[in-house]
C-alpha positions as CSV (number, residue, x, y, z in Angstrom):
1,X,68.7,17.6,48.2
2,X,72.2,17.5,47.0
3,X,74.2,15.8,50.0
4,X,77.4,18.4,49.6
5,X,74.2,21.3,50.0
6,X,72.9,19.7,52.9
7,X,76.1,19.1,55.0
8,X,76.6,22.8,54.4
9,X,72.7,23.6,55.6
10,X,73.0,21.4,58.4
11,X,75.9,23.2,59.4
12,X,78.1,19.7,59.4
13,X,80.4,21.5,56.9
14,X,81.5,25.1,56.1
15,X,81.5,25.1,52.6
16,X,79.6,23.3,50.2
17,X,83.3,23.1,48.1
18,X,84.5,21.0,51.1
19,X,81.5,18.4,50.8
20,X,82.8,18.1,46.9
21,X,86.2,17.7,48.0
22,X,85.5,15.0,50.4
23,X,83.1,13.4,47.6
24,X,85.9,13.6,44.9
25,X,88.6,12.6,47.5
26,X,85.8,8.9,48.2
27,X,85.7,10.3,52.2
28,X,81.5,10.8,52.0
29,X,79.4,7.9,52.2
30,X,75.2,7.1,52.1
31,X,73.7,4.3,53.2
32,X,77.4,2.6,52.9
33,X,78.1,3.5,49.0
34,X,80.5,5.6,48.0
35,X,78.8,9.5,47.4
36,X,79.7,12.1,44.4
37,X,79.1,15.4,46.1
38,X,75.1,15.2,43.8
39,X,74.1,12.4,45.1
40,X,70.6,12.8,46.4
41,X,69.9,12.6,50.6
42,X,66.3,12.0,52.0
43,X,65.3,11.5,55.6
44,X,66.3,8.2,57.1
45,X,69.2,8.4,55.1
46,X,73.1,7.7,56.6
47,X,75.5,9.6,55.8
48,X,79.8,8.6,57.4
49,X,82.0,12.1,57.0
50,X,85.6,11.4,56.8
51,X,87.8,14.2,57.8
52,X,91.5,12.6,57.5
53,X,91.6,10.2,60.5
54,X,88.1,11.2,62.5
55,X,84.6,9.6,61.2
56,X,81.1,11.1,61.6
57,X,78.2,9.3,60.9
58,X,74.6,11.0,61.1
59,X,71.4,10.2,60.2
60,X,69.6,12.5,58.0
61,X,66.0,14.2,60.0
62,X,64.8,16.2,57.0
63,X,66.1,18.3,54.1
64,X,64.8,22.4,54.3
65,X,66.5,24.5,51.7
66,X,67.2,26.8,54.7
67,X,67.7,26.5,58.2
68,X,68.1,29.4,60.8
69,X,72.1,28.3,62.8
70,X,69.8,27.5,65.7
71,X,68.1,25.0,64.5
72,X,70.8,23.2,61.9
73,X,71.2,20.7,64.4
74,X,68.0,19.2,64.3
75,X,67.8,18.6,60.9
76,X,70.3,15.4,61.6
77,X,71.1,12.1,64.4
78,X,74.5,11.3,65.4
79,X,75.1,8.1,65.1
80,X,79.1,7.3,65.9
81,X,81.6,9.2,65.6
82,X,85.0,8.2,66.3
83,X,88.7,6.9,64.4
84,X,88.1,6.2,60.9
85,X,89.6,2.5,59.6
86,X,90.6,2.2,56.4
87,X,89.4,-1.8,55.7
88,X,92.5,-3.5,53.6
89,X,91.7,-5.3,50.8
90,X,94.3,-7.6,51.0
91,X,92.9,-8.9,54.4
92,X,90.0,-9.5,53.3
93,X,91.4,-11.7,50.4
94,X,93.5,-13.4,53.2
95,X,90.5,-14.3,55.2
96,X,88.5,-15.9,52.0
């Protein structure tokens, strides 16, 4: 399933525009690579949500087409969520 579809599904997001927004704006991540909003999810897959300075990161249960609002929440783990970082890249070239 497309990942911007299933943060909408799972009721993570509102609108499956917003999930393409974050993917376009590089703020939607799996398994720690950068996401375009048709990248693919599968169970056991992680997904980090940035919105602006807060982080979610989930892990994906399973992927229905649809899910009643009662039950969106088991269709994914949370795994942190908390302040988002932004790693600087010239720190890390300092450190090498």
């Amino acid at each position: 399933m497309r990942i911007d579809k299933y943060l909408k599904v799972a009721r993570v997001l509102k609108r499956r525009s917003t999930g393409k927004n974050l993917a376009d704006n590089e703020r939607l991540y799996v398994n720690g690579r950068r996401a375009k909003a048709a990248a693919q999810v599968k169970p056991g897959d992680e997904i980090t949500v940035v919105f602006g300075q807060r982080k979610l990161v989930i892990r994906v249960l399973s992927t229905p087409d649809h899910v009643r609002k009662e039950e969106a929440a088991s269709l994914f783990e949370v795994l942190d969520e908390g302040i988002y970082e932004e790693k600087d890249e010239h720190e890390e070239e300092k450190t090498q």
